[in-house]
Structure formats: C-alpha cells, structure tokens
N, C-alpha and C positions, 0 to 999 in steps of 0.2 A: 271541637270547634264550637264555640257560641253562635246564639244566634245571628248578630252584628254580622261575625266577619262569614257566615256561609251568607249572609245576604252579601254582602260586598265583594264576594268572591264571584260569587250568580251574577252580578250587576257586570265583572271585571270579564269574566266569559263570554256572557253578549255581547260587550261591546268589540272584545276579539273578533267573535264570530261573525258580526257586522260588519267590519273594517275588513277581513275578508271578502264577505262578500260583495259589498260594495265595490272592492277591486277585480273581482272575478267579474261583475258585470259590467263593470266598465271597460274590462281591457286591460290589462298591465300595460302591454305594450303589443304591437304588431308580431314580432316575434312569439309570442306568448298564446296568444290568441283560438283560444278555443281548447290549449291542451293546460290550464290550470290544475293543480289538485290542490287544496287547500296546505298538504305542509309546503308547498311550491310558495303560493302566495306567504304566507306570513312569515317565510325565509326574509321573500322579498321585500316586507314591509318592516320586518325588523332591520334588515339591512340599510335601508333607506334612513327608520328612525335612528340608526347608531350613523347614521353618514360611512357605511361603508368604512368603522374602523376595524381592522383586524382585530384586535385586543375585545374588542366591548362585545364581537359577534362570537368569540371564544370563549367570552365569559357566560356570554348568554345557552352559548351551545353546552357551555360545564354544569351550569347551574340546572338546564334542564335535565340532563343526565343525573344529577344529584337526586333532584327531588323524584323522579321516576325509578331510585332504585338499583341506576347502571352503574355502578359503583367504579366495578374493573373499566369499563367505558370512559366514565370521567377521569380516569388515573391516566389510561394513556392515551387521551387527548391532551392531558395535562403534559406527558414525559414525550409528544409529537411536539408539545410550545413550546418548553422550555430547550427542547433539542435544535428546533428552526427560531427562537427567539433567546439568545443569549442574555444574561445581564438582568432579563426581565422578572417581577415577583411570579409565583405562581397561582394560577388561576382561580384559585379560591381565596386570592388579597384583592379585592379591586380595585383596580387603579382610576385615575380621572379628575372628573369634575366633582367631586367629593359633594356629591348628593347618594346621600343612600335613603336607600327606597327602603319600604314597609315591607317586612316579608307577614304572609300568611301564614300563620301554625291555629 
C-alpha cells in the first residue's frame, strides 16, 4: 500500500472511530444507554446510513467478512440470502444506486 492510500485509509479510521464515539457519548438512544460497545454502535450507524435496507446491510455484512479472511462466513451468509431472498443477485453483485465506492488495496 503506498503512502496516499495508508494516509487515507488513517484519515478513513478516525473519522469512524469518531462517529462512534460521538454517538456513544451522546446517546443512541434511551434504550441503549450506557451498555454501548463499539461493534453495537456502528451496526447502528451503518444501519441508519443504508436506511435500514436489508440488501445494502448484507452487503456490507459480506464485504467485511471478505476482507477479514471469513471466507466459509461470507459463503453462508451468502447461501442464508439467497435461501430467504429468492430471485435476488448474490451478495458480491451490488445492487442499487449504482455508485461504487473506492475500494482500498
């Protein structure tokens, strides 16, 4: 990895870990309140940011299993969609608003 993208990648992790936190000390929500753990919140914040689509928080949930290595993990959360969502591409075709994001390598 060049120097660019570990600076951009460093920039891309703080401001995660920020947006967390910020929501941990704010509050999520009264229910929430005090038993936060960090992969809690940014469930939550990714949820929020995808509006709560099924499809886009599977996709996000594949992709991280990918890049971590979970191989057999992403295969059968893959063959868990495709079984409760008929018809639909599989989780490593994205579907949508046909913006594709920059991936880091």
């Amino acid at each position: 990895m060049n120097r660019e993208k570990k600076t951009e990648e460093k920039v891309a992790m703080a401001l995660i870990k920020t947006a967390i936190d910020l929501k941990i000390s704010e509050g999520l929500a009264e229910e929430y309140s005090g038993t936060e753990s960090e992969t809690r919140v940014l469930g939550i914040i990714l949820a929020r940011y995808l509006d709560g689509s099924a499809r886009k928080i599977a996709e996000v949930a594949y992709a991280a299993m990918e890049e971590a290595g979970l191989y057999a993990e992403s295969l059968g959360l893959n063959i868990v969609w495709n079984a409760t969502n008929p018809g639909q591409e599989d989780l490593w075709i994205p579907q949508g608003d046909g913006y594709r994001h920059r991936v880091w390598n």
